[in-house]
N, C-alpha and C positions, 0 to 999 in steps of 0.2 A: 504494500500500500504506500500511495506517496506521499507527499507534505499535504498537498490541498487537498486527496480524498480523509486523509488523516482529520485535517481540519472540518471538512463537514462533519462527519460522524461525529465531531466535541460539537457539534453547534446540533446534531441531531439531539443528542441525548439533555438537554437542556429544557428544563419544568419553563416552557413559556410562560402560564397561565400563573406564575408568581409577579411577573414584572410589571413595572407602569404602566398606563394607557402611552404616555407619553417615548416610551421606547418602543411599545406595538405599534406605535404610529411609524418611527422610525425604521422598525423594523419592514413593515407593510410599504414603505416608501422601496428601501432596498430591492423589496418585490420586485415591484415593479418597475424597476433598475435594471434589475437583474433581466427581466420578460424582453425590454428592448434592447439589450446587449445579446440576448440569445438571437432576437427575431433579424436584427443585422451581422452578425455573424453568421446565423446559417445562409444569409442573402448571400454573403459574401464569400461562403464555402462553395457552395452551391456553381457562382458564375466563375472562383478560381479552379474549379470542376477542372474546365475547358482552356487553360491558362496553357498546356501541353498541345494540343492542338496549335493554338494560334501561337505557342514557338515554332513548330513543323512547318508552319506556311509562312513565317519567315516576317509575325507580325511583334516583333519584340518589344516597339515602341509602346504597341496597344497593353500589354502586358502589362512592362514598366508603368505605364501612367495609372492603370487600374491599382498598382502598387501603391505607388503615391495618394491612391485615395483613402487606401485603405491604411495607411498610414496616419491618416488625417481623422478616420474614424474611428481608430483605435485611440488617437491622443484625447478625443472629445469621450470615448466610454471612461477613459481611465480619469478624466477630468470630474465628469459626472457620479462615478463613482467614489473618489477621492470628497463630494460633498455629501453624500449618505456618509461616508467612515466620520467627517465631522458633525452630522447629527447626531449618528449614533455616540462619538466621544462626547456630545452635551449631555449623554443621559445618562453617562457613567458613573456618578457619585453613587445614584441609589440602585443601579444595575450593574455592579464592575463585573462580575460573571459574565454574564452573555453579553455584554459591552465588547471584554477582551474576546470572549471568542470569535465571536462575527467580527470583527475589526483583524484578529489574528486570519479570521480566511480571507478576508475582502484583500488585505496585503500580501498574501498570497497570489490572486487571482490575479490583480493588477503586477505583481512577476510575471506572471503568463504572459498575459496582455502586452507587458511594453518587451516581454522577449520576442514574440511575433509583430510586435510595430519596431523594432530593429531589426528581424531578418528583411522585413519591406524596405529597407532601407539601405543595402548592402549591396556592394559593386556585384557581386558574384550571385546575385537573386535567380540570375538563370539556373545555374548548378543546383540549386536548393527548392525549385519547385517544390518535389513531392516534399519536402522538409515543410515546408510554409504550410500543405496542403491539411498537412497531419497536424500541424499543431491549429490551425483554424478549427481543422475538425476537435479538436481535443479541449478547446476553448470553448466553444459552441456546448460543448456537452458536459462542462464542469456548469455553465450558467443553467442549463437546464435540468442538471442535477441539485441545481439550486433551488429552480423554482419548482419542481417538484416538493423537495423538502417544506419548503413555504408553505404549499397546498395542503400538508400534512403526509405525502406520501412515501414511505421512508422503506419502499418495496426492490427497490435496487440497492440496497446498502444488506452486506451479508455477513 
């Protein structure tokens, strides 16, 4: 198991229904964080699918710049999530538990995040397609392994 499945299961195993309204709010906010950082990553898995392809036909340029978007998308998740991890650190006085914890994964996942908004950004991005391809996909499915959890469904975790 790695760092960040490590870290959901400490945030799985945590009595929600003890904490504030005010860090359920917080937390519910992350949700929904979390739902459009899946719903754009998997867009973006999805059309770097075909990134192999239009090297073959010799469209690099197109490539490269679809990079550069995706570069641009990830600094804006990591931004956006960066302001849940300071809601959630306002509500830490009377929640330091699940405060640290979700904070402990959220810094985690933004590792993720700005390791695949660096490979987007690398002279050598051709070499590293399938690298890029697999860590989108691996991205994509840490946030949705998130928001499952959210929903309460803790059916993939073993």
């Amino acid at each position: 198991m790695n760092v960040i499945e490590e870290k959901i299961r400490e945030i799985t195993l945590l009595p929600y229904e003890i904490y504030t309204p005010r860090l359920d709010l917080a937390v519910g906010a992350l949700g929904l964080e979390m739902n459009a950082v899946y719903s754009m990553l998997h867009k973006m898995q999805i059309e770097f699918s075909h990134a192999g392809e239009y090297l073959e036909r010799g469209q690099q340029k197109d490539v490269k710049e679809t990079l550069e978007e995706y570069e641009d998308n990830l600094q804006r998740m990591v931004r956006r999530l960066d302001k849940c991890g300071q809601t959630l650190a306002e509500c830490a006085p009377d929640n330091e538990n699940m405060v640290q914890k979700v904070c402990g994964f959220l810094e985690e996942y933004r590792k993720n995040l700005a390791t695949l908004k660096g490979m987007c950004n690398q002279n050598d991005w051709e070499e590293k397609v399938m690298e890029i391809q697999k860590l989108l996909m691996r991205a994509a499915d840490i946030s949705y392994q998130y928001i499952k959890l959210h929903l309460g469904d803790t059916s993939y975790l073993k």
